[in-house]
C-alpha positions as CSV (number, residue, x, y, z in Angstrom):
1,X,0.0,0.0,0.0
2,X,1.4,3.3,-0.6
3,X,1.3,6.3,1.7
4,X,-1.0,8.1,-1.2
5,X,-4.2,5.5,-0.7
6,X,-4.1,5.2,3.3
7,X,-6.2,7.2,5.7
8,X,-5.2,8.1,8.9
9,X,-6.3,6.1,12.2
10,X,-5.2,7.3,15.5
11,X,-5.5,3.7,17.8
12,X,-5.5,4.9,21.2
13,X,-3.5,2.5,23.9
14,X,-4.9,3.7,27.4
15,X,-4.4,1.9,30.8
16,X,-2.2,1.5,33.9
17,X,1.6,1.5,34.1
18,X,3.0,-1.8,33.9
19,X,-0.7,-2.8,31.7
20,X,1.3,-3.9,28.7
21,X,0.3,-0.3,26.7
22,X,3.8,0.3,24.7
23,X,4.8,-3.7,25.0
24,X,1.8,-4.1,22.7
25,X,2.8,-1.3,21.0
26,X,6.1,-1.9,19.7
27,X,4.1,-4.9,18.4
28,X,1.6,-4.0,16.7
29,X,4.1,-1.2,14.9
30,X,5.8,-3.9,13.6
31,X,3.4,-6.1,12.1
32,X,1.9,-2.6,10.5
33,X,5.4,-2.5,9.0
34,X,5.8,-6.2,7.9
35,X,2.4,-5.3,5.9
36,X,3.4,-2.1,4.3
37,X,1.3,0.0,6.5
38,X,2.6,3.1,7.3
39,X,2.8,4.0,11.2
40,X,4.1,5.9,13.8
41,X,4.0,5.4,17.7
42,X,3.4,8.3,20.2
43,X,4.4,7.3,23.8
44,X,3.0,9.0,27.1
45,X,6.6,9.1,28.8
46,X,8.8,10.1,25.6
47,X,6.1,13.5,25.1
48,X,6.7,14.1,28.8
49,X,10.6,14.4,28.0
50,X,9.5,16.6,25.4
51,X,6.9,18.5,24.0
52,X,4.6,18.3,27.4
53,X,8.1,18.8,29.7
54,X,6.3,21.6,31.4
55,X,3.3,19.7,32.9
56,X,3.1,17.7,35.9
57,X,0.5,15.2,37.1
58,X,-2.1,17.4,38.1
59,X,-5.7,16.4,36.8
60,X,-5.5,19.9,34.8
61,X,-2.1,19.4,33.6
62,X,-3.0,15.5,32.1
63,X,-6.0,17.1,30.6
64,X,-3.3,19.3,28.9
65,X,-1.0,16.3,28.1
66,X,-3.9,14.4,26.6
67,X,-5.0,17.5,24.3
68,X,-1.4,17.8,23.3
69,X,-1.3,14.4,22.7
70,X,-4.1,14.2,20.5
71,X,-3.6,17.3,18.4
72,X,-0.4,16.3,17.5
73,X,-1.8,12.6,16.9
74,X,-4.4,14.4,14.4
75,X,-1.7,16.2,12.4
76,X,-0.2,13.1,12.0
77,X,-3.3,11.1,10.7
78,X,-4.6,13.2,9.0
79,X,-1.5,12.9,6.7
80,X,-2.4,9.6,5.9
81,X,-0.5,7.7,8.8
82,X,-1.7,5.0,11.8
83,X,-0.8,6.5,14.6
84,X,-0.7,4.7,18.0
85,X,-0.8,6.1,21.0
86,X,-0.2,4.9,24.3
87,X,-0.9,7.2,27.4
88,X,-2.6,6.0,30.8
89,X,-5.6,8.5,30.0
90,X,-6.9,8.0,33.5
91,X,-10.3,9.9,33.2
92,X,-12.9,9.2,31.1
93,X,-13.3,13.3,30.1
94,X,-9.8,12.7,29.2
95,X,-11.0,9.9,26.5
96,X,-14.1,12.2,25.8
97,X,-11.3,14.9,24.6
98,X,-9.2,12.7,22.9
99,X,-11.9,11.6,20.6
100,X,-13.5,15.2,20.7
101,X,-10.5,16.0,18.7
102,X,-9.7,13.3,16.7
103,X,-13.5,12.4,15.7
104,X,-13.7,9.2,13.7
105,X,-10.4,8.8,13.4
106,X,-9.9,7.7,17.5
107,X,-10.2,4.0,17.9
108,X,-10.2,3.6,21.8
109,X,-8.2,-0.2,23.2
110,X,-8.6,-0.5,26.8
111,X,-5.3,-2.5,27.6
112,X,-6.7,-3.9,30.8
113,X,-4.7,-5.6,33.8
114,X,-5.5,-5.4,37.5
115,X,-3.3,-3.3,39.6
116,X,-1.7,-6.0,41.8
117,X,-0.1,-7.3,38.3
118,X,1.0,-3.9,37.1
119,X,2.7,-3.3,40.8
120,X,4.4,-6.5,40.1
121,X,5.4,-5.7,36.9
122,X,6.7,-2.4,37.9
123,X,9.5,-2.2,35.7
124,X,10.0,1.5,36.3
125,X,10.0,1.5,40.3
126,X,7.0,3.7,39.9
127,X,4.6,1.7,42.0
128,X,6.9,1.4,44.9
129,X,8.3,5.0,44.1
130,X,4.4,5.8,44.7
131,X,3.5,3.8,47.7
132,X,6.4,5.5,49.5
133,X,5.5,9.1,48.9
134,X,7.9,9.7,47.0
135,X,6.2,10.2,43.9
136,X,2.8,11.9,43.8
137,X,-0.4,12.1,42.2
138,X,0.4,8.1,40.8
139,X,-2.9,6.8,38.9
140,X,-4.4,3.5,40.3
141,X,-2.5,4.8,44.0
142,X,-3.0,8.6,45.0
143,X,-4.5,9.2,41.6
144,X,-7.9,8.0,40.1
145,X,-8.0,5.9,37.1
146,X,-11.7,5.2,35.5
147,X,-12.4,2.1,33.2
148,X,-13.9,3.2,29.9
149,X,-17.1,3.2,29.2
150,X,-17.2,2.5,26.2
151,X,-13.9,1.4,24.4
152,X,-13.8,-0.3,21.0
153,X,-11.3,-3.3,22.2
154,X,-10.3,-4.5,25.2
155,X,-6.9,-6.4,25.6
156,X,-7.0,-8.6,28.7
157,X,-3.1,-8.7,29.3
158,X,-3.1,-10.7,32.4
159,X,-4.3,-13.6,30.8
160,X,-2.7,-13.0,27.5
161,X,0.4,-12.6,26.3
162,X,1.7,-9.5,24.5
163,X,1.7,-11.1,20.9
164,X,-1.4,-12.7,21.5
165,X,-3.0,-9.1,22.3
166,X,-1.4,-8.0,19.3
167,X,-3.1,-10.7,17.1
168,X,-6.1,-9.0,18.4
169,X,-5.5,-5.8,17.9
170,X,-4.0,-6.5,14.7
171,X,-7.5,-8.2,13.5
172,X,-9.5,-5.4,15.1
173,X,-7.9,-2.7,13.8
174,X,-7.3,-4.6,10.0
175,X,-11.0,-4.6,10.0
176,X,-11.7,-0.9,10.8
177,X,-8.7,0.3,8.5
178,X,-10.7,-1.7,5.2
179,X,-13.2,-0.5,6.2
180,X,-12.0,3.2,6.2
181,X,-10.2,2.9,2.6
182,X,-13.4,2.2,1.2
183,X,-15.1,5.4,2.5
């Protein structure tokens, strides 16, 4: 497929640290390139080292992250380009803004995995970092996180592994994208 007949799709990775979000990722990038499928990733931490340096974890400064996020997601797409994004998103107004921006082109994955297997996962030290006090304003600890209500996939990564989400996601998202270049 060349760039020229693909439309844009923003697939939107949200859920806990440690939930499997940019594991899945990295993934799902890759099988997008193995099938000539143009795509890009946008990470929640790598923006923070970056274009949203200035915010913290404030409910009003995520909001900010997540419009950031998403405008720059929509740029993107609507060049022609998948576009997958993976930021916790705790709130469901923060989806409702996401997809307020992005219109038809968001496609919401709930990347789903209980807390006590994210804290043991904890790869980054965040979880402990969190239950310590030293690090504040932690979703699923001193910070809310809300379930979707509504999202269009949900990948159950405690009882799956990453490349068998992927294989899901991958289907999914196939699917949807076909269904797009016809429009």
């Amino acid at each position: 497929m060349k760039l020229s007949d693909q439309k844009g799709l923003v697939i939107w990775m949200l859920g806990l640290s440690g939930a499997g979000k940019s594991t899945v990722s990295n993934l799902i990038e890759a099988q997008f390139q193995k099938e000539h499928i143009f795509s890009i990733q946008l990470d929640g931490d790598e923006l923070r080292k970056g274009l949203n340096s200035n915010l913290g974890f404030s409910m009003d400064d995520r909001a900010e992250n997540i419009r950031r996020a998403a405008e720059t997601a929509k740029i993107i797409a609507n060049k022609g380009i998948i576009v997958i994004c993976s930021f916790i998103t705790p709130l469901n107004e923060h989806r409702a803004l996401a997809q307020q921006i992005l219109q038809e082109m968001y496609f919401e994955v709930f990347v789903d995995c209980p807390l006590h297997i994210c804290q043991e996962r904890d790869v980054k030290g965040l979880y402990k970092m969190a239950q310590h006090n030293t690090l504040k304003n932690f979703t699923g600890i001193s910070s809310a996180f809300e379930k979707p209500e509504n999202p269009d996939l949900i990948l159950l990564t405690a009882n799956l592994t990453a490349e068998q989400c992927c294989d899901q996601l991958y289907t999914t998202v196939s699917a949807k994208i076909n269904s797009i270049q016809l429009a």
